[in-house]
C-alpha positions as a LaTeX table, in Angstrom:
\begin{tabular}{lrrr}
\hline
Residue & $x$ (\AA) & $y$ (\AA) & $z$ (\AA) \\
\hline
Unk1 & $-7.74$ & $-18.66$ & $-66.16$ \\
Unk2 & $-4.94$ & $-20.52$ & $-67.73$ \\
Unk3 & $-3.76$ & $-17.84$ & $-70.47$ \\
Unk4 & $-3.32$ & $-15.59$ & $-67.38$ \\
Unk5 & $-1.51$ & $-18.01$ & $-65.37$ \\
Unk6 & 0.94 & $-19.02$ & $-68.35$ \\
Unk7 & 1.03 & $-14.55$ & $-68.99$ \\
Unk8 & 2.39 & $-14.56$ & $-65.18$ \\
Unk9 & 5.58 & $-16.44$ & $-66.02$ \\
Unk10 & 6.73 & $-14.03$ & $-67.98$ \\
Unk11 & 9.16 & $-11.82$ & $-65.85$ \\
Unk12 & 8.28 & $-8.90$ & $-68.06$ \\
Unk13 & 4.63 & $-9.48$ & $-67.01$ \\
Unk14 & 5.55 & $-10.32$ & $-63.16$ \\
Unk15 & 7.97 & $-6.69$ & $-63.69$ \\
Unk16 & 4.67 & $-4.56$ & $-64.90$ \\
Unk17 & 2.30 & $-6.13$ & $-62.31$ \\
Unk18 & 4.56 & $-5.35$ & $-59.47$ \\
Unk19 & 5.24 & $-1.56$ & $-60.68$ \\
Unk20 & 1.92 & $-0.91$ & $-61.68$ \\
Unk21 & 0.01 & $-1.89$ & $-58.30$ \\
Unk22 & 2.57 & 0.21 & $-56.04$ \\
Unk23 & 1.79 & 3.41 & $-58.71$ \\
Unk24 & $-1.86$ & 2.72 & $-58.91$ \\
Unk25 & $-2.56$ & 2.52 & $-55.19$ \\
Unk26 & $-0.25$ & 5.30 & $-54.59$ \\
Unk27 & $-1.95$ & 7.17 & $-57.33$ \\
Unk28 & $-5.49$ & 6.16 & $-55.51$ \\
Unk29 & $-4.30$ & 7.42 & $-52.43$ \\
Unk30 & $-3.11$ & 10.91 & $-52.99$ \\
Unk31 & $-6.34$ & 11.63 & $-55.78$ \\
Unk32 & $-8.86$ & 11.48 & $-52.90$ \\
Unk33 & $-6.71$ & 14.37 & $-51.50$ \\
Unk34 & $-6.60$ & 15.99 & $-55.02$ \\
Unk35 & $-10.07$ & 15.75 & $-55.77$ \\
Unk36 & $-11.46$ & 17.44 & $-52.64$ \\
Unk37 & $-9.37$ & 19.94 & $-52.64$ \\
Unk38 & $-10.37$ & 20.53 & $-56.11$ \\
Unk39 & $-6.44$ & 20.10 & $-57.48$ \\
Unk40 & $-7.12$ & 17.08 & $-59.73$ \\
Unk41 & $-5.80$ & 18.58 & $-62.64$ \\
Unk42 & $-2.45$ & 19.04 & $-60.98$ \\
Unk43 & $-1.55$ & 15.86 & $-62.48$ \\
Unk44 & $-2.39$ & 16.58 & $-65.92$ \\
Unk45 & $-0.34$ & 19.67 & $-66.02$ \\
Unk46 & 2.85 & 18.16 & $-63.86$ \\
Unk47 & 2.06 & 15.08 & $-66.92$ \\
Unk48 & 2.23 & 17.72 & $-69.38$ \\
Unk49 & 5.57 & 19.10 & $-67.92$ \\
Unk50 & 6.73 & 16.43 & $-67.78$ \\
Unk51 & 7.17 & 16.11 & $-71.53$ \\
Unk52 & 9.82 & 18.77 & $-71.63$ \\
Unk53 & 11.92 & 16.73 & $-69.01$ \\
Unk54 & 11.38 & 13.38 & $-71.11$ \\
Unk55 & 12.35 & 15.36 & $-73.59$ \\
Unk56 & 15.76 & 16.49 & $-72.10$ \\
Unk57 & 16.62 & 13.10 & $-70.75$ \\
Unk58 & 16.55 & 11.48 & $-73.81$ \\
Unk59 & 18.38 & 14.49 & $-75.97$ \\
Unk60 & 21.03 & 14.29 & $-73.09$ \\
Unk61 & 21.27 & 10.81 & $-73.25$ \\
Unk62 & 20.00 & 10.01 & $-69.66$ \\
Unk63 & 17.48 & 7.89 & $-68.04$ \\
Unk64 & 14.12 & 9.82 & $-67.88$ \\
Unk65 & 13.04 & 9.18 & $-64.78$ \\
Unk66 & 16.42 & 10.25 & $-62.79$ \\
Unk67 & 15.97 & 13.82 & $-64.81$ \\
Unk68 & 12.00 & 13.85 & $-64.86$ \\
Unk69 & 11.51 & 12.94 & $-60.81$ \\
Unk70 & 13.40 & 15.89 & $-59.52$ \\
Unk71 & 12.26 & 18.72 & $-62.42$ \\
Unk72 & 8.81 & 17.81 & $-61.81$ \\
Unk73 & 8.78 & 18.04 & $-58.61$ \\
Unk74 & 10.00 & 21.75 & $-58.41$ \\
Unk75 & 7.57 & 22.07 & $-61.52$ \\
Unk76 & 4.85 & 21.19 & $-58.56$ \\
Unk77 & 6.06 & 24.08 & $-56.34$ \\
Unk78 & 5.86 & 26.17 & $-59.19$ \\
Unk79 & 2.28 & 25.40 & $-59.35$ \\
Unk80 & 2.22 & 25.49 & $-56.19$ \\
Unk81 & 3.17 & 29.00 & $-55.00$ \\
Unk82 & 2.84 & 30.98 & $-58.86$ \\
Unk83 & $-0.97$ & 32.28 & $-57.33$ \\
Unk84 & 0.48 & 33.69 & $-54.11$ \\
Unk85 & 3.17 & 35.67 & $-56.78$ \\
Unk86 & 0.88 & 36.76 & $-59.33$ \\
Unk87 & $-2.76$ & 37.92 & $-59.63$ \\
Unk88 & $-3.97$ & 34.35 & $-60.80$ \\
Unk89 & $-5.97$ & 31.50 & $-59.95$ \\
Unk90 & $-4.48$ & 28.28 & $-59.56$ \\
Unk91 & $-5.93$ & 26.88 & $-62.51$ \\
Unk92 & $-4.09$ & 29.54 & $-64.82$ \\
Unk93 & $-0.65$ & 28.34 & $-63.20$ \\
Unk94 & $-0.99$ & 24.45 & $-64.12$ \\
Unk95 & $-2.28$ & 25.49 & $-67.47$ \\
Unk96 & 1.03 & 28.07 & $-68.02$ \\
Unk97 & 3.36 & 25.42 & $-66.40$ \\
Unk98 & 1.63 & 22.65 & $-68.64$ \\
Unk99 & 2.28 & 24.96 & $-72.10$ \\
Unk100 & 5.61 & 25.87 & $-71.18$ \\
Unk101 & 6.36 & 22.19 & $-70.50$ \\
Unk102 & 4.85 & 20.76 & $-73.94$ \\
Unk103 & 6.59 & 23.73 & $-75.81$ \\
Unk104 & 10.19 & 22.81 & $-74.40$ \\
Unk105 & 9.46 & 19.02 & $-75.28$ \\
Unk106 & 9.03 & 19.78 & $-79.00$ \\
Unk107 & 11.73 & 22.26 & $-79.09$ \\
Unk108 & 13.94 & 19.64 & $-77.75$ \\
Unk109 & 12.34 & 16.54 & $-80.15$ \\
Unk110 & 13.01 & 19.17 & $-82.75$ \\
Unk111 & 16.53 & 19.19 & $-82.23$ \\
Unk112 & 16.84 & 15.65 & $-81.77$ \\
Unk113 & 15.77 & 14.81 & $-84.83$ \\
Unk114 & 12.19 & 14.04 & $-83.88$ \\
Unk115 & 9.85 & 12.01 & $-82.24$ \\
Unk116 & 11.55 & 8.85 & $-81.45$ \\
Unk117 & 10.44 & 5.72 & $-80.26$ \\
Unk118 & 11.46 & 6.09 & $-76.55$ \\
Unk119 & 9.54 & 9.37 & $-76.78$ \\
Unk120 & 6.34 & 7.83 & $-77.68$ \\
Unk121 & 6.96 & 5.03 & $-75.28$ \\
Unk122 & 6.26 & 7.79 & $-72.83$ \\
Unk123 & 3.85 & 9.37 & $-74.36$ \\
Unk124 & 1.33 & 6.76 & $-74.40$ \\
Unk125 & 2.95 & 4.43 & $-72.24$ \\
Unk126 & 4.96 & 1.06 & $-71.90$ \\
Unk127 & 4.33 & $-1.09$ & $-68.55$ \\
Unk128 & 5.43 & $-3.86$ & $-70.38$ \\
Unk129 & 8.48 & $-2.60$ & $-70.81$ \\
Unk130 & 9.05 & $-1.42$ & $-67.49$ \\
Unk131 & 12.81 & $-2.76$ & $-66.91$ \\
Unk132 & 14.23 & $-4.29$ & $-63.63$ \\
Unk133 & 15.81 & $-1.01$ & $-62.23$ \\
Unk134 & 12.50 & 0.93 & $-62.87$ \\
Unk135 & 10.60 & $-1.48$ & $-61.22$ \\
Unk136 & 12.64 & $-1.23$ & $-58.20$ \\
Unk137 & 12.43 & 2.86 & $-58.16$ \\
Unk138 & 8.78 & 2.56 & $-58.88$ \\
Unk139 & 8.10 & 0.33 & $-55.63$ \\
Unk140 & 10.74 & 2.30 & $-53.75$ \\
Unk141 & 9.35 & 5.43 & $-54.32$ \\
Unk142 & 5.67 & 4.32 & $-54.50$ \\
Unk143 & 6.59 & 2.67 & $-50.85$ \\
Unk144 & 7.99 & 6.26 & $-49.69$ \\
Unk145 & 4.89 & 8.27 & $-50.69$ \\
Unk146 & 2.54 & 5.39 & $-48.50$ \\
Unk147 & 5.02 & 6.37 & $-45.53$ \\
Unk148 & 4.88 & 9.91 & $-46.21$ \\
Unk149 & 0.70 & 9.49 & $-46.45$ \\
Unk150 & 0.56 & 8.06 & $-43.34$ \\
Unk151 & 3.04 & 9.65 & $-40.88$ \\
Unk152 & 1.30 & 12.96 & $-42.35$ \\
Unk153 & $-2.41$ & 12.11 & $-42.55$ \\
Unk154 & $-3.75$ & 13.84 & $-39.98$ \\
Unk155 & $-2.29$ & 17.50 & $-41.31$ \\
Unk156 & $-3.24$ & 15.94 & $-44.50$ \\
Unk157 & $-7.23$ & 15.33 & $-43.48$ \\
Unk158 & $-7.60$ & 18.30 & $-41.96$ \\
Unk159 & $-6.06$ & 20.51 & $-44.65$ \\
Unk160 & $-7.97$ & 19.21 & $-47.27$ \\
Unk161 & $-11.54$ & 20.24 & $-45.44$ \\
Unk162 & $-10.38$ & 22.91 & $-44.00$ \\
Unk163 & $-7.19$ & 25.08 & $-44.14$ \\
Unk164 & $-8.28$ & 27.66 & $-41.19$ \\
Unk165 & $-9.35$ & 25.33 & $-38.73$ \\
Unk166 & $-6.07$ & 23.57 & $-39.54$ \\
Unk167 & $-4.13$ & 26.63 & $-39.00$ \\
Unk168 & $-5.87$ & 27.09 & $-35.71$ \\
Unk169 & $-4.82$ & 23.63 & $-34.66$ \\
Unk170 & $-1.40$ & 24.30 & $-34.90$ \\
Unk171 & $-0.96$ & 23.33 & $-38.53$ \\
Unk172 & 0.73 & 25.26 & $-41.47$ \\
Unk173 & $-0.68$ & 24.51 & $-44.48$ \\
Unk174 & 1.61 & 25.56 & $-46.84$ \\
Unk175 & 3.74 & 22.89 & $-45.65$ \\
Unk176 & 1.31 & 20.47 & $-46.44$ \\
Unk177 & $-0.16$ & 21.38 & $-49.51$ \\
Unk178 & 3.73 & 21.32 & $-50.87$ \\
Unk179 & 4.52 & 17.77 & $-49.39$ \\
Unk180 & 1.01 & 17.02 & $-51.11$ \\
Unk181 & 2.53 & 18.61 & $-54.59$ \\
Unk182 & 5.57 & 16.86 & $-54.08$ \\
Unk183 & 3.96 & 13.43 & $-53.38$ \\
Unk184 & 2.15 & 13.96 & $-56.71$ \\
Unk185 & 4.62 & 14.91 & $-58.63$ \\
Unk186 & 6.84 & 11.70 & $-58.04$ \\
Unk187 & 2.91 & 9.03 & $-58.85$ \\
Unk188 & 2.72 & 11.12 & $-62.00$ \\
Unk189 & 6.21 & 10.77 & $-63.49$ \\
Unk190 & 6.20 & 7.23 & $-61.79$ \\
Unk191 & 2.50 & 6.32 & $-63.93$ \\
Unk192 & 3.60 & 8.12 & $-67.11$ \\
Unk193 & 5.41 & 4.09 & $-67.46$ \\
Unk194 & 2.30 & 2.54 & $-66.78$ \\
Unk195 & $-0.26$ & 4.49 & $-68.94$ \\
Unk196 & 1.87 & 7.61 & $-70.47$ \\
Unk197 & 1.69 & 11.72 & $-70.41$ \\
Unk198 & $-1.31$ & 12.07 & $-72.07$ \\
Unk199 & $-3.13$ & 9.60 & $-69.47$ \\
Unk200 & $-1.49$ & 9.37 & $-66.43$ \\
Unk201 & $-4.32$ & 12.14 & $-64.91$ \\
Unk202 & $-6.62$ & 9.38 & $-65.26$ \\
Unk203 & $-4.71$ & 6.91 & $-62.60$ \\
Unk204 & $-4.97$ & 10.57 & $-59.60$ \\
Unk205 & $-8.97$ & 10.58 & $-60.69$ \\
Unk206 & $-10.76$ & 7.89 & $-61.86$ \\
Unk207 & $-10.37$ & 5.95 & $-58.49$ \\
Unk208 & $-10.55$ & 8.65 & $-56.48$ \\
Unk209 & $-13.51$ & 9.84 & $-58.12$ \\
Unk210 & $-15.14$ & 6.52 & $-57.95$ \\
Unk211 & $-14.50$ & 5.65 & $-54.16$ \\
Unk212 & $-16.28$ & 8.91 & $-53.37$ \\
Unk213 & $-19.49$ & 7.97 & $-55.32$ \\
Unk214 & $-19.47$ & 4.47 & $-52.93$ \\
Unk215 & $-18.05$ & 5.47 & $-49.40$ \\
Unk216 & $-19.13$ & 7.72 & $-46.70$ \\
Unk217 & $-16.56$ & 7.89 & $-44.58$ \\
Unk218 & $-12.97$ & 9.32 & $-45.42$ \\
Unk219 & $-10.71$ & 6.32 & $-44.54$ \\
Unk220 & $-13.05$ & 4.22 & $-46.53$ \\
Unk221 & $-13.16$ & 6.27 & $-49.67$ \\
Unk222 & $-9.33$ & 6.13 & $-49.42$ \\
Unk223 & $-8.87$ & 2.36 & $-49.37$ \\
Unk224 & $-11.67$ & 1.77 & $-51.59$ \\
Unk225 & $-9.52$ & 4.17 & $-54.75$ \\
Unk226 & $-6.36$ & 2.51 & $-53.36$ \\
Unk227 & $-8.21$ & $-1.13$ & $-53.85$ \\
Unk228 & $-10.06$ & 0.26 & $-57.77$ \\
Unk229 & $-6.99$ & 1.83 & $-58.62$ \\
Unk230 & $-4.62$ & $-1.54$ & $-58.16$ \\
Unk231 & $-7.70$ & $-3.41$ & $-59.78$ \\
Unk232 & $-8.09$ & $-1.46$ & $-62.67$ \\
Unk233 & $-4.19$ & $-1.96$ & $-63.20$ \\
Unk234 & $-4.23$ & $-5.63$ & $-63.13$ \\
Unk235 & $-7.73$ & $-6.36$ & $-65.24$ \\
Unk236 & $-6.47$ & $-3.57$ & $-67.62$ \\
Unk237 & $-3.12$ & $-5.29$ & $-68.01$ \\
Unk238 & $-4.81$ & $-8.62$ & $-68.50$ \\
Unk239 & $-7.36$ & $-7.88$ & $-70.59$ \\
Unk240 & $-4.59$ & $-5.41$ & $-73.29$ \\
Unk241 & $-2.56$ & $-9.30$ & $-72.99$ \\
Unk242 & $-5.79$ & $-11.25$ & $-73.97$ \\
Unk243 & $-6.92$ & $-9.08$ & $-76.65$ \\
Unk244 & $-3.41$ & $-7.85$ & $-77.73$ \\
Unk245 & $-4.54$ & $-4.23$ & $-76.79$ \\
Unk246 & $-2.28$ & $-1.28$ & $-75.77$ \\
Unk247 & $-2.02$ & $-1.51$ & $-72.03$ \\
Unk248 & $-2.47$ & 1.81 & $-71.05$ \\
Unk249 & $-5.52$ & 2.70 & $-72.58$ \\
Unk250 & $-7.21$ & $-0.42$ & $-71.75$ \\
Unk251 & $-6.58$ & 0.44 & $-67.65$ \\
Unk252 & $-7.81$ & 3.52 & $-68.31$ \\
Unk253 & $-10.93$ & 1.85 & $-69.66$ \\
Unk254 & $-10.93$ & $-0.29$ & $-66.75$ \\
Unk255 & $-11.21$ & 2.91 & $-64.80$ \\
Unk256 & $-13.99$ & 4.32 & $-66.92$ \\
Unk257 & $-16.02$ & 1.20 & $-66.66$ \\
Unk258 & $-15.48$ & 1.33 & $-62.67$ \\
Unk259 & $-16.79$ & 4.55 & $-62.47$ \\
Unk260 & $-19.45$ & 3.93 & $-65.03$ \\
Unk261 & $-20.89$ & 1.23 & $-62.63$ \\
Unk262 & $-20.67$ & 2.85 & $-59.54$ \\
Unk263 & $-23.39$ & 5.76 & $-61.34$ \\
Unk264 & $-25.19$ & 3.17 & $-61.92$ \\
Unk265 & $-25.63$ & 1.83 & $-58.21$ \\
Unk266 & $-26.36$ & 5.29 & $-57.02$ \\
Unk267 & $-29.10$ & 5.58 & $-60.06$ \\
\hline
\end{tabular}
């Protein structure tokens, strides 16, 4: 208990705590929706496209998130509306979006003269190294999607059981299924910080995934992956300090473990 109290004066520490709960519960939040509505892998392929915008930030110059949050977002209505376009599924549209994303990013660490540093800061993740001015945006944004949850969560409940009795109750889904994109698109590019690209799916389904196993009611199962996903965060972060691991992979871990245990109950 005292190596974690001495970790928590460390601003860098106090920084990654602080940025990774807001993503995390965020991230808990909208996987519920994801995972019912069978769209989990949405956030692996927005992850994926987002390595072309990483990519082009850091060619350009620029901070990644500024270029990465709006890019990926449109990337999400891309997803999004590429099945209502073209005779395809919508599992063929995150896997084209995700291809043409990781293609661009190596064109572009081609001509930058490889993969640098900052590059596989992203890849893998860096929470530790999440500065003051990210941490700000992170909570910020993080606080926005919470808003947007819960001014929206009745269209959002009753789209994700059921789009035609939501149309018949005055909703239009399409509207919601793109603020839902939208939403999910700003948690992944926000947790590519906390546990990188190749990862980040992991913060949208793990929780989500393991609230569902526990709870039978709805609202429950949301602030039960909210709750595992903020956990899993702060253990993970503790644990990578202790044992000198690399953060990200030891939240996803966390995650694994959570999930692992929460078979075991229902066994």
């Amino acid at each position: 208990m005292r190596e974690v109290m001495e970790f928590l004066r460390f601003a860098f520490v106090q920084r990654a705590l602080l940025a990774g709960v807001f993503i995390a519960v965020g991230c808990g939040l909208l996987g519920v929706f994801l995972v019912l509505r069978r769209h989990s892998m949405m956030g692996d392929g927005l992850a994926h496209f987002a390595f072309a915008t990483v990519g082009l930030a850091l060619w350009l110059g620029w901070a990644p998130l500024w270029v990465s949050l709006p890019l990926v977002a449109l990337a999400s209505l891309v997803i999004l509306h590429l099945p209502s376009r073209a005779a395809m599924y919508g599992d063929a549209a995150i896997g084209m979006v995700s291809a043409v994303g990781v293609a661009i990013g190596v064109l572009l660490s081609s001509l930058g003269g490889g993969f640098s540093v900052d590059l596989f800061s992203f890849l893998f993740g860096d929470i530790l190294a999440v500065s003051r001015a990210e941490a700000g945006l992170a909570v910020g944004l993080a606080a926005g999607v919470f808003a947007a949850i819960l001014l929206a969560y009745h269209e959002l409940f009753a789209v994700t059981f059921d789009d035609t009795s939501a149309r018949v109750a005055g909703i239009r889904p399409e509207r919601v299924n793109r603020l839902l994109a939208v939403l999910t698109a700003l948690m992944v590019v926000l947790g590519i910080r906390v546990v990188g690209m190749l990862l980040v799916s992991s913060l949208l389904i793990f929780p989500a995934v393991t609230a569902l196993q526990l709870c039978r009611s709805f609202r429950t199962a949301l602030l039960a992956s909210a709750a595992l996903s903020a956990l899993s965060v702060v253990l993970g972060l503790f644990v990578a300090l202790w044992l000198n691991l690399p953060a990200g992979a030891t939240i996803v871990l966390v995650n694994a473990a959570f999930f692992s245990a929460s078979l075991l109950r229902r066994a």
